[in-house]
Structure formats: C-alpha cells, structure tokens
C-alpha positions as CSV (number, residue, x, y, z in Angstrom):
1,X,67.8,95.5,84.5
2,X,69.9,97.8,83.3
3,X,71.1,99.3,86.7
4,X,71.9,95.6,87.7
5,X,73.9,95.0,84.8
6,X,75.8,97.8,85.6
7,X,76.3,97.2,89.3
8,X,77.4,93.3,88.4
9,X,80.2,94.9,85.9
10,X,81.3,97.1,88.9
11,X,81.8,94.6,91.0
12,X,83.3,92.2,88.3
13,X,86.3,95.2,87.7
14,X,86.4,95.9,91.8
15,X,87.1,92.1,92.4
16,X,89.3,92.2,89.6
17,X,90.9,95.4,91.0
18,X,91.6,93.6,94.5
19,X,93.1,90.4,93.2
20,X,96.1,92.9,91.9
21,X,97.1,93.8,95.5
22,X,99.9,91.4,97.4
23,X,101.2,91.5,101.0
24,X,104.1,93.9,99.4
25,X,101.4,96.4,98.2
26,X,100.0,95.9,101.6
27,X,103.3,96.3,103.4
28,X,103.8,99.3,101.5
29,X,100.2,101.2,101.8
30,X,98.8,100.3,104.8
31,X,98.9,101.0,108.7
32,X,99.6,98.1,110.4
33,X,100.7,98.4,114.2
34,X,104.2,98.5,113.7
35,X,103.6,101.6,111.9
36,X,101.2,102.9,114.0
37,X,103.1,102.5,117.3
38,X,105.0,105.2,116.5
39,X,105.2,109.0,115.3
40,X,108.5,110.3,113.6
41,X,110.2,113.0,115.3
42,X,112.8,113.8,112.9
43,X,115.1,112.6,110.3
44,X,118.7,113.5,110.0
45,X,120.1,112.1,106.4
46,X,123.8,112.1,105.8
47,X,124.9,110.5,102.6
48,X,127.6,110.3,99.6
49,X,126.4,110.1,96.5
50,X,128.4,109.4,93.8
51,X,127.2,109.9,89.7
52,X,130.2,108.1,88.6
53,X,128.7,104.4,89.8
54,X,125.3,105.8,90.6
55,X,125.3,104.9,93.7
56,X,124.7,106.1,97.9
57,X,126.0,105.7,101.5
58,X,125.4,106.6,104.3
59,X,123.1,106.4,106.9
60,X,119.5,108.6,108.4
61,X,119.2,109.1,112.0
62,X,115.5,108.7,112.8
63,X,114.0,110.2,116.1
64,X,110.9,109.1,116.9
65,X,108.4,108.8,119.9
66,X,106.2,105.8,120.8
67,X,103.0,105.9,120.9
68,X,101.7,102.5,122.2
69,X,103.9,99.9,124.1
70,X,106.2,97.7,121.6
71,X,109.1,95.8,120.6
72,X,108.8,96.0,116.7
73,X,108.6,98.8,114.5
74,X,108.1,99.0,110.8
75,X,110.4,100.8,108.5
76,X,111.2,101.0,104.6
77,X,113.9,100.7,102.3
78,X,113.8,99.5,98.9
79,X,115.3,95.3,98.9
80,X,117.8,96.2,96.4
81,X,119.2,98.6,98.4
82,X,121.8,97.3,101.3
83,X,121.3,97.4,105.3
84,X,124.8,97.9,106.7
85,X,123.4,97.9,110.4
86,X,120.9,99.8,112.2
87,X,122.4,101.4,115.9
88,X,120.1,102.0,118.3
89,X,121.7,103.1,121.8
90,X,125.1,101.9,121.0
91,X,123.7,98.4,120.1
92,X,123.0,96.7,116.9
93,X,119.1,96.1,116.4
94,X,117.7,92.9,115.2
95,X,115.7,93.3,111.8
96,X,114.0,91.2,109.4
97,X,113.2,92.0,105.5
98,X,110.3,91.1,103.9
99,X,110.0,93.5,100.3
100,X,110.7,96.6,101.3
101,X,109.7,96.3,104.5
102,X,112.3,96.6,106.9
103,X,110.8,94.9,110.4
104,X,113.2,96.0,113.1
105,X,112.9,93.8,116.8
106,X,114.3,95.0,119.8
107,X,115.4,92.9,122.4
108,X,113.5,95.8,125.5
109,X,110.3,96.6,124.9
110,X,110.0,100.1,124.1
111,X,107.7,101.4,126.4
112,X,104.8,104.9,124.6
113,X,105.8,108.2,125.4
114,X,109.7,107.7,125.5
115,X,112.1,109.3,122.1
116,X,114.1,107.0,120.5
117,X,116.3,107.4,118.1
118,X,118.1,105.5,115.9
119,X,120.9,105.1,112.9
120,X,120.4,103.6,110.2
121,X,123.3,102.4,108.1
122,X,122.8,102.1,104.2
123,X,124.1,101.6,101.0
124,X,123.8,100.6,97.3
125,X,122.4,101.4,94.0
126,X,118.8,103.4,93.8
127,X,116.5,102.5,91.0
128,X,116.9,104.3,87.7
129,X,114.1,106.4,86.5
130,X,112.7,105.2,83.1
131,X,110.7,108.2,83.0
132,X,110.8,110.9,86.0
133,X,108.5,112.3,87.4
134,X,106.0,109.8,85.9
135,X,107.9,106.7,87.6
136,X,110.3,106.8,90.4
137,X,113.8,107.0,90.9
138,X,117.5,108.5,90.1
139,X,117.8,110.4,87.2
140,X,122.0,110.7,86.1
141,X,122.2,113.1,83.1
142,X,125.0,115.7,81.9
143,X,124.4,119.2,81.3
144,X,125.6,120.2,78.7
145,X,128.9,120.8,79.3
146,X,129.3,117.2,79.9
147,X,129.5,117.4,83.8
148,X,126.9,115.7,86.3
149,X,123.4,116.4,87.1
150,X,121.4,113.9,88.9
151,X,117.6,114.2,90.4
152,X,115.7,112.1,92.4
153,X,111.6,112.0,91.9
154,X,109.7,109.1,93.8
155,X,105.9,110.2,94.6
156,X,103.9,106.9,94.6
157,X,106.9,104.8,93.9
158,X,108.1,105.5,97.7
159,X,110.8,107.6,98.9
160,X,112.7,104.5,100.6
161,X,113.6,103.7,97.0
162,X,116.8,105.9,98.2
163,X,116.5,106.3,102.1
164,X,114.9,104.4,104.6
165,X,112.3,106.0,106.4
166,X,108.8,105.3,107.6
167,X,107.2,105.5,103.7
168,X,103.9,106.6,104.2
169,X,102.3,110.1,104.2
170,X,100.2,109.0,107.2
171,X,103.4,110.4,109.0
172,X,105.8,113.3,108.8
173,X,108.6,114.1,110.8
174,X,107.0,116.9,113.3
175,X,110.7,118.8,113.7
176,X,111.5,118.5,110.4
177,X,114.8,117.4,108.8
178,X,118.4,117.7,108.1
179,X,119.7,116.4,104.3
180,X,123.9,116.6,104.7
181,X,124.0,115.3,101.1
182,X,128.2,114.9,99.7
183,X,128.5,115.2,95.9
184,X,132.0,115.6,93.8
185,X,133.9,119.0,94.5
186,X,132.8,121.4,92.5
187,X,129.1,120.7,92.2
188,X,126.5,122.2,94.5
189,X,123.9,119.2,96.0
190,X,120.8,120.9,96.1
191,X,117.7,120.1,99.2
192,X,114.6,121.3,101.2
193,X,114.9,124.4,103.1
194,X,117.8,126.7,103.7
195,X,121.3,126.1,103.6
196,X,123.3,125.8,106.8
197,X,126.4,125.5,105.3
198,X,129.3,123.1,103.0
199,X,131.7,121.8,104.0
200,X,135.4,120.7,101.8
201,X,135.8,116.6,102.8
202,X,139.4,116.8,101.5
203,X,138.5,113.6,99.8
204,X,136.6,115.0,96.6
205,X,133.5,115.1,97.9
206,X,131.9,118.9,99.5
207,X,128.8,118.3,101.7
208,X,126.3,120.7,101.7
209,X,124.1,121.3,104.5
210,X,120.1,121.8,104.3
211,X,117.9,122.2,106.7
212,X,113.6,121.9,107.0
213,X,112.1,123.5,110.2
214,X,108.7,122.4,108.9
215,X,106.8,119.0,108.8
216,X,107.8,117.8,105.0
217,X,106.3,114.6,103.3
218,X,109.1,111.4,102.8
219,X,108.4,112.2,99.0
220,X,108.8,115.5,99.1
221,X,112.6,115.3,100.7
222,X,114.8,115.5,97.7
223,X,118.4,116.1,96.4
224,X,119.5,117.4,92.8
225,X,123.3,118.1,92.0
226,X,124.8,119.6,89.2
227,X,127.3,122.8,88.6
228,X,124.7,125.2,89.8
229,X,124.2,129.0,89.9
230,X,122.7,130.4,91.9
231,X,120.5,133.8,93.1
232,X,118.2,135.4,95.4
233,X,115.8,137.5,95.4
234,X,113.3,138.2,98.4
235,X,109.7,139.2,98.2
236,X,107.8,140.9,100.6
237,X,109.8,139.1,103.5
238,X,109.6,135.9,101.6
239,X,113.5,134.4,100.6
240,X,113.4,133.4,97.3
241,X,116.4,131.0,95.7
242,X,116.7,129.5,93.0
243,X,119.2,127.1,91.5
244,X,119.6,126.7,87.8
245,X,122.6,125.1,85.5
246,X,125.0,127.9,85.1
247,X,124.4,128.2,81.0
248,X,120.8,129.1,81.8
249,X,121.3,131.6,84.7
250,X,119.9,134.9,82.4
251,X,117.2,132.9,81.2
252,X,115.7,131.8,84.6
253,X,116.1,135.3,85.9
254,X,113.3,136.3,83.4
255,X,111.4,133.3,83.6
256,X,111.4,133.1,87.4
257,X,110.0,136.6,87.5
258,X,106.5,134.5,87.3
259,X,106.6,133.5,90.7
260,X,106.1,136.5,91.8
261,X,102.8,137.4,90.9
262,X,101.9,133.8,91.6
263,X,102.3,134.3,95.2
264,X,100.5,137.4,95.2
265,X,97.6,135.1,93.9
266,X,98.0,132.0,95.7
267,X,98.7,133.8,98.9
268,X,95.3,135.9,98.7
269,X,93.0,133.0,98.2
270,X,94.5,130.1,100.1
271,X,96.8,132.4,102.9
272,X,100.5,133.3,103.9
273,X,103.1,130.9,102.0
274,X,103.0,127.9,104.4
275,X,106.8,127.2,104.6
276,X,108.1,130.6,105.0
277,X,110.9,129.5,107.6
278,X,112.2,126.9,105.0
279,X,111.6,129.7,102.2
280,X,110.4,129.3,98.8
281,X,113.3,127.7,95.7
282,X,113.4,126.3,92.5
283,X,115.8,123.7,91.3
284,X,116.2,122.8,87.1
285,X,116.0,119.4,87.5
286,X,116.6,116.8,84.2
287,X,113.3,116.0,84.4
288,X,109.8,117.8,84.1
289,X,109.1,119.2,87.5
290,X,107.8,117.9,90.5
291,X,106.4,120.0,94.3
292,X,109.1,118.9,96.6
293,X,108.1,121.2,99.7
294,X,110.8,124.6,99.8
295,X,112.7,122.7,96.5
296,X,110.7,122.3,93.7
297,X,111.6,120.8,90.8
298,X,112.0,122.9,87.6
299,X,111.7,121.5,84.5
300,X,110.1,123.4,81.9
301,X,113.0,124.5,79.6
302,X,112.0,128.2,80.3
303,X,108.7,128.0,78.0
304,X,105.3,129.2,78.7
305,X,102.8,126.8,79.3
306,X,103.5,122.9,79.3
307,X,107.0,122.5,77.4
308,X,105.3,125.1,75.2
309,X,102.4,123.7,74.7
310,X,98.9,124.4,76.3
311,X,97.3,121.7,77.9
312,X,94.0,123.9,78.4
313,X,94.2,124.4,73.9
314,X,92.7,127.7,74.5
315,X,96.2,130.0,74.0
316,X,95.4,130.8,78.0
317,X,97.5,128.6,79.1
318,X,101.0,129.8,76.8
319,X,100.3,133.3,79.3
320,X,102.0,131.3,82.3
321,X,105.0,129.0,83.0
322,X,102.9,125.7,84.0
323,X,105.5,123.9,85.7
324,X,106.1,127.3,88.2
325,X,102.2,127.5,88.7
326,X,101.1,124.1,89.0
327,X,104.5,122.5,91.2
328,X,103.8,125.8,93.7
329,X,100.3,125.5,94.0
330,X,101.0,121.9,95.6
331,X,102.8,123.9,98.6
332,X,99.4,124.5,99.6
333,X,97.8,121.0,98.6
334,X,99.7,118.1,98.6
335,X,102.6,119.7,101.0
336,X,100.6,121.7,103.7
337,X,97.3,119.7,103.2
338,X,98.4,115.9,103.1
339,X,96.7,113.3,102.2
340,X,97.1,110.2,104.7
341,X,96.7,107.8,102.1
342,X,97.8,108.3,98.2
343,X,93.8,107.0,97.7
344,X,93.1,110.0,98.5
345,X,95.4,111.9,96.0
346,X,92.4,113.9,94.4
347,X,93.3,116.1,98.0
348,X,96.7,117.2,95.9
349,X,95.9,117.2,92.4
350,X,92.3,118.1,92.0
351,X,92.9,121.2,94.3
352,X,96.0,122.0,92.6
353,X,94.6,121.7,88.6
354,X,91.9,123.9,90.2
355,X,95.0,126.5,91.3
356,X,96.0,127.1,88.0
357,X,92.6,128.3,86.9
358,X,92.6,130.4,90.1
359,X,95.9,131.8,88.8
360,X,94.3,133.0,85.3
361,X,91.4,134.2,87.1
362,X,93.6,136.0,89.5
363,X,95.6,137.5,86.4
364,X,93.2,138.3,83.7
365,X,89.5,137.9,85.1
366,X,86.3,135.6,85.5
367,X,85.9,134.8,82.1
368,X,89.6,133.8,81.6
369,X,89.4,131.2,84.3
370,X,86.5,130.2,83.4
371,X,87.7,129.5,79.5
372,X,90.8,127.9,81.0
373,X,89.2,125.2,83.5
374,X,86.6,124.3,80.4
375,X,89.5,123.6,78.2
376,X,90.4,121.2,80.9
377,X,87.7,119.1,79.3
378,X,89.7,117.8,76.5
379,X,92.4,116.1,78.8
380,X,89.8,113.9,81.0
381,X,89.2,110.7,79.7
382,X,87.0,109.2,82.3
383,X,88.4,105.9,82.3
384,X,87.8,104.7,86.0
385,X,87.2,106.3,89.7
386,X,89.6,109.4,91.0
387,X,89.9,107.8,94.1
388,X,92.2,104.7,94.7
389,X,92.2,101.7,96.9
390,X,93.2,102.2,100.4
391,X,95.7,100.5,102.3
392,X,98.0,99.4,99.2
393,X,99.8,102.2,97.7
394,X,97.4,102.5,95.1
395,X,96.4,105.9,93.1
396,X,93.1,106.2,91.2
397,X,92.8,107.8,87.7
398,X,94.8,110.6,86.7
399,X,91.2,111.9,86.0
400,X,92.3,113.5,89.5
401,X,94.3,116.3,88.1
402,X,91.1,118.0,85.0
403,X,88.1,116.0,86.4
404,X,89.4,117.5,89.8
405,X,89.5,120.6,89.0
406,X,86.5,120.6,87.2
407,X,84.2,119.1,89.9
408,X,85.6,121.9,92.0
409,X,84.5,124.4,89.4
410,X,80.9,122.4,89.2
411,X,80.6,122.9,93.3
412,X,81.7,126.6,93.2
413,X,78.8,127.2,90.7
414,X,76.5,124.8,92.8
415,X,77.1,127.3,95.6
416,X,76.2,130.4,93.4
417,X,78.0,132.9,95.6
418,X,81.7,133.3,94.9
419,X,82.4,135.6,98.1
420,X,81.5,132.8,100.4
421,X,83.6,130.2,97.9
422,X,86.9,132.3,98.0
423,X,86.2,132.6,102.0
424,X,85.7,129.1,102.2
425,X,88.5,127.7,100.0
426,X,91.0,130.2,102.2
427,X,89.4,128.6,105.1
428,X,89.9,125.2,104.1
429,X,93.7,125.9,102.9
430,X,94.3,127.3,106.7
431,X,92.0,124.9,109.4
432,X,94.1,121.9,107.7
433,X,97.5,123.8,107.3
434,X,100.2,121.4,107.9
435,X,98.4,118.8,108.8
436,X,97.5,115.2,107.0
437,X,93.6,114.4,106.1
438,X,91.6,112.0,104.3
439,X,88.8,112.5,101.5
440,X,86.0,112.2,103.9
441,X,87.3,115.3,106.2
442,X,87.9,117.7,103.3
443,X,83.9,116.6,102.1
444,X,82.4,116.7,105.6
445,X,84.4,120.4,105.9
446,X,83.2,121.5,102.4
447,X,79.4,120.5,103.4
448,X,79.5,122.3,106.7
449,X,80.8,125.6,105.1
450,X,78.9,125.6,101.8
451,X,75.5,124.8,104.0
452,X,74.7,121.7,101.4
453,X,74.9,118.0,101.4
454,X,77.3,117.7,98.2
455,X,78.0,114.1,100.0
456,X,76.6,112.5,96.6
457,X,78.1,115.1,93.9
458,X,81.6,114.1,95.2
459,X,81.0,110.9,95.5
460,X,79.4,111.1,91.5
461,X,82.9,112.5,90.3
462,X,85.2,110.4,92.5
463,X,84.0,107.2,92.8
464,X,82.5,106.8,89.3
465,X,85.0,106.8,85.6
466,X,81.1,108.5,84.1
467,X,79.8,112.0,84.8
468,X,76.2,112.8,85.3
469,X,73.9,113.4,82.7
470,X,71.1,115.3,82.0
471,X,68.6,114.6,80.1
472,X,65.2,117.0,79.1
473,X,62.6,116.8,76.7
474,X,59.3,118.4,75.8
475,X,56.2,116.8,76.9
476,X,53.0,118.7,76.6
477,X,54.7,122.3,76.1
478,X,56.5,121.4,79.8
479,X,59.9,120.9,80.1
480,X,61.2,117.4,81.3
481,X,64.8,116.6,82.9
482,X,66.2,113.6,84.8
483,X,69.8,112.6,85.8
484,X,71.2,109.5,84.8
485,X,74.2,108.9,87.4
486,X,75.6,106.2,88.9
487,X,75.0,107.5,92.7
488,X,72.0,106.3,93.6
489,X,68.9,109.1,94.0
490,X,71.4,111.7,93.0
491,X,70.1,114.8,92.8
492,X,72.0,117.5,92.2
493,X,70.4,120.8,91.3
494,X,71.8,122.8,87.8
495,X,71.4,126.1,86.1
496,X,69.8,126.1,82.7
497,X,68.3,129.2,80.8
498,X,64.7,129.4,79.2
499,X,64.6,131.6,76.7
500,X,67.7,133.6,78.2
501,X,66.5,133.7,81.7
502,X,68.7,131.7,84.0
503,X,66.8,128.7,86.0
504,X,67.9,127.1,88.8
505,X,66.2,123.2,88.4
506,X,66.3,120.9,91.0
507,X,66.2,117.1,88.7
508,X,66.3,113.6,90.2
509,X,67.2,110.2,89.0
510,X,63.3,110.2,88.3
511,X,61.5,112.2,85.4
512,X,60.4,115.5,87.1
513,X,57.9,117.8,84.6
514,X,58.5,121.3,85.4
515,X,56.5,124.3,85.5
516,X,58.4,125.9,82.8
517,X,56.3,126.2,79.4
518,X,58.6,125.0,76.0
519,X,57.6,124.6,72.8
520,X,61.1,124.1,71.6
521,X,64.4,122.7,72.8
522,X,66.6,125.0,71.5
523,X,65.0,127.6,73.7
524,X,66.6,125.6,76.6
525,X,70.3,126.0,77.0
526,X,72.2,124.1,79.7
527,X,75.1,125.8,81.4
528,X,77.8,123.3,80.7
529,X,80.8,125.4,81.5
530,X,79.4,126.5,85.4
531,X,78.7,122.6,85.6
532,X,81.0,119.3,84.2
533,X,77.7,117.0,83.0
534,X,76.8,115.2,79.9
535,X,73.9,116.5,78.4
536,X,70.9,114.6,76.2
C-alpha cells in the first residue's frame, strides 16, 4: 500500500510538473524541425553597446549548413528586444515572432548540404539581471572609481536574451566565433578567445576584436567591459590572461597564482586543457562567476573559498579560491562535454562539484578529498529529481551540483579500484571532448567501463528527491539488511565492517539474512562516507 501511495503522489507532482510548461517553454527547449534542419557553422557578432542607456546594436552574421530540405528555420531573440531586418543574399527575409521564437521563411526552398549565411540586424534594451549568475541578464555596475563595468550571465535563461542565435546547446557553431563588441573609448570589452585586435571608431566608441577557433556553447559567448588591466602569464605552452579592474591588479596576480596548480590537476585526471587555441582567461566580473568557455567569469573578491566562506564547513575548502576551481573545472564539463538538453545539466554540475574534490585530493591527499566531498552533505536538501524535463528549458534540482558529486563519489567506491576510476574518468573527459551528449550516453559509457550495471544507482540519485536507505537488524545472532529505494528491485551492493573487518554485502529491496554472526549492532558500522545512503 505504501509503495502505491507513493507512486500516486509521484504522479500527482509529475502531472503537476507538466501543466507548468507552455508552447514558449516548448519553443524555447525543444527540437522541432526548424531547428533540426539545420547545423550552425559560425557566428560573427558585431555590436555597440552602450552603459549609458543600457542598451545594443548591431547585428550577428550566422553561417549555417542545411541539413534536410526546407524553407523555414527557427531562430531566437528575446521579444523585447528589436529585429531591424534579417539579410540573407542581399534580400530581406520574411520572419514571423512568436515569444522568442524568431520563425524566418524564405521565399526558395533551401535545399540540405548547401552554407547559408545570413545577417541579422538587432537592437534594443537586454534584460537586467536581478541577481547574476543565478538569473539572467545585463549586469551595469561602476567600479569604484565611478566608471562602467557591465557583464552579461544568461545559462538557462537563454543567450538570445542579448543576441539572436539558435538558443539551444543541442547546437554549437562547429568553426567557432567572432565577438567585435564597441564599448566607450577608454574601456577594454572583454570576450572568448584571443584577441585579434581594437580598433579607434573616431566616434567614442573602440571595438575590440575576439576570436574562438573552438566549438563554444550560445551561453558560454560573453562580453564584460570596464577599465581593465591586464597581464599574461603562460604555462607550460598554455596562454594565460587575465583581465581584472585596474585597483585590483596586485591582488589578482597573487590570487591567480591558483590556477596554476589547478591545471596541473585537472589536466592529469581529465587530459590536455580542451581550448588551448582560444587559451585559458579570467575576467572580474560584478557578479559571482560563471564558466564561459576561454573567459571565465571572476567574481570572488580575491578570498579563499566561497566569498570566504566554505561551502564544504570543513576549513578544506578556505585552502582554494572556489570560484577559480569550480568555473575551470566546467571547461572540461559543461564546455567540452555538453549537454544537449539543460535536463540533463547533472553532465555539468555533478561532474564539476565532483572536480573540486578531485582538486583537494590532488593537493593534499585521499583523506582530504574524501573529508571535503562528505562535507558536501550539508548543502543537499533533496527536495526533488536532479534531472529536469526535456524538451522545455527546464533544470532539475540544484541537488545536481553536492548530490552530483556525491553519487560520483558513491560509484567510485562501488567500483573499489581507484586506478581503473581515474583511467576511466580521463577516458570519459576525452571520448566525448567537444562534443554534446545526453544522460543516457554518459550512463551507458560509465557501465561499459566500470564492467557493472549502475543503470539503477543513477537512476536512484537522479530521478528520485530521496536517497537509498539501508536498513539491518539482528535476527537470531544473523545480521539483516534491506534497501528501501524508490527504483524498483534496486540492489545496489555496499561496504560495511563487522567488528572492524570490511564486508562487501550485496542487499535487495527484500530482507536478505546474511551469513555474518552479530550479537550487537554497534559491532556493525556502515561506511557512509565511501557511499551517500541513509541508514536505519
């Protein structure tokens, strides 16, 4: 009864859940053909943006090719934000709004296989950010001598909320991008890659040039101007810049000294830096931080830890800059490894969480790691599934970043042989290097390398807001355990000692009595840091 109960409330919220979704969320999220008929090429953004009215112009060349016969195409811009014209071969193209969806018809079919390219004319006012990075938009602060400094963070939100593009990370632009971004004389505008050059408009605007010879998520292409300094440094072949307001330039040359062992860690367990042609930057930003791919957002006000604070509470985490650790660890998940659908966003955070506990591990030992992933504990509230709905833009619990990481931890103890895991994570981080997955192909590669069906353990963690847990008891001097777990027959096995020697049991969703003789449950101890479970 009780199982039915709980299967009738899960469909009850799921139902619930669904009715939330519109045609916009669907617009936005999903793959419908006039998505699908095509694959972006390239972008080439040129814009003006000005702090003083908080507003853009200009236009984004997109080059695409087509992939099945058609004479509409879907792309995004935000519906607050003006369509001046879109220019394709010298003539004006038909289009048609509906949200954010921009629906553009042309009068000749375009036929799969052939490049297209076209310009797309733009203008207005972006959204304002209420809270960057936690909700989208323009951010246009002062420094503190009073002059401009503006950010842009949209993950989730959509990156057409300040350019159209095709707004889905089921698509990146194979030959990367150009961003020729014009701010006021005398600020620097700051973007992806390396810098091909400025430019004086004689108008009192300099553009500055940036280029991104790699793939790059529509998120992950940003801007941030202010009156920047800036330095380089390069590491074993690897150009390092970094961008900071000019007040704070002796401070980030101490702070930024972090990244360097960072890379020595990250590029040892999960492979060479994957965007070494764009090179590796940080930007201060006016907000908290975010991984946009070559130019990632700094935001940490130069403390250790988490704006000085340890998320882990176990004085491990005040060791590290969190913002450098966590924001670089993403250019191997979330910017090499894509997900294809932000449902699916466990791909970037869990794997990235997990990365900062590979970082302390790397830097002080086992032990330290394993201290710092426990004290992950505290921040997971289990208050719904990891993974989202697909098709509508929609992002599961932040559960993904701790409960991630942690279900990672549970699966490396699962496996019991930490050669093969550190071979197999590397492997994973380089068969799927710049390229865009979903869940299901990250499980399916996990199973095949690890040699076990961890189908329903991943399923337990990321489907489910509840953990497993174990339950044991005495009956007859023999030692008793079950799971109680919402996966159905799940049966994942679990260490335990007996009287200090460690046990590997096997339990089910069924009573099992064991072999092992117990007169007393405190001779049992269950090993509830190698594995995230309740215990009874």
């Amino acid at each position: 009864m009780k199982k039915i109960l709980i299967f009738s409330f899960a469909l009850i919220s799921f139902q619930s859940l669904w009715a939330q979704f519109t045609r916009k969320d669907s617009l936005q999220g999903g793959l419908r053909p006039e998505r699908t008929c095509y694959d972006v090429l390239r972008y080439d953004l040129n814009i003006k943006i000005n702090p003083d009215d908080k507003s853009i112009t200009g236009y984004n060349d997109i080059t695409f090719k087509v992939v099945d016969n058609t004479a509409k195409i879907q792309l995004d811009l935000f519906k607050n934000m003006q369509i001046d014209s879109i220019i394709c071969n010298t003539k004006k193209v038909r289009y048609k709004r509906e949200f954010n969806a921009v629906f553009l018809d042309f009068v000749e079919k375009l036929t799969a296989g052939a490049e297209q390219k076209i310009r797309f004319y733009y203008s207005g006012k972006p959204i304002i950010a209420k809270r960057a990075p936690w909700d989208g938009g323009f951010v246009f602060a002062t420094d503190i001598q009073k002059k401009p400094w503006v950010g842009v963070a949209c993950q989730g939100t959509g990156a057409s909320l300040w350019f159209p593009c095709k707004d889905s990370q089921s698509d990146e632009p194979d030959f990367g991008a150009t961003m020729k971004i014009a701010a006021p004389t005398g600020l620097t505008a700051v973007s992806n890659g390396k810098l091909l050059g400025s430019e004086d408009l004689s108008n009192g605007y300099t553009r500055w040039d940036w280029e991104v010879k790699n793939p790059i998520n529509s998120y992950d292409i940003n801007v941030t101007i202010a009156d920047f300094v800036h330095f380089h440094d390069n590491y074993k072949g690897l150009d390092l810049d970094y961008y900071v307001l000019r007040d704070n330039e002796e401070r980030a040359k101490k702070q930024f000294e972090g990244v360097k062992p960072m890379l020595d860690c990250f590029q040892s367990k999960f492979g060479t830096y994957p965007f070494a042609e764009d090179g590796y930057k940080l930007v201060e930003t006016p907000y908290l931080g975010m991984e946009h791919q070559s130019a990632i957002a700094y935001g940490n006000m130069y403390l250790k830890g988490y704006l000085g604070h340890d998320r882990s509470e176990t004085g491990i985490g005040m060791n590290f800059d969190y913002i450098i650790v966590h924001e670089s660890g993403h250019e191997w998940f979330g910017n090499s490894i894509t997900a294809k659908d932000i449902a699916d966003m466990w791909l970037h955070e869990s794997f990235t969480t997990y990365s900062e506990a590979v970082y302390v591990e790397c830097q002080y030992g086992y032990n330290e790691g394993q201290i710092y992933v426990n004290g992950l504990k505290k921040t997971v509230n289990n208050d719904g599934p990891i993974l989202g709905k697909y098709g509508v833009n929609h992002e599961g619990s932040g559960d993904m970043y701790s409960k991630g990481a942690l279900m990672l931890n549970t699966i490396r103890h699962l496996l019991n042989d930490d050669d093969k895991w550190w071979k197999i994570l590397l492997k994973y981080a380089e068969t799927y290097r710049h390229q865009i997955i979903d869940g299901s192909t990250a499980i399916a590669f996990f199973n095949t390398e690890t040699g076990m069906d961890l189908t329903k353990v991943f399923n337990q963690y990321l489907r489910y807001g509840t953990i497993p847990r174990l339950e044991y008891r005495i009956n007859k001097n023999r030692l008793e355990y079950q799971w109680i777990a919402m996966v159905e027959d799940f049966d994942m096995p679990v260490d335990i000692k007996i009287k200090g020697e460690k046990i590997r049991i096997q339990p089910t969703t069924s009573w099992k009595t064991s072999k092992y003789k117990v007169t007393n449950l405190s001779e049992v101890e269950v090993l509830t840091n190698d594995f995230f479970i309740n215990v009874n």
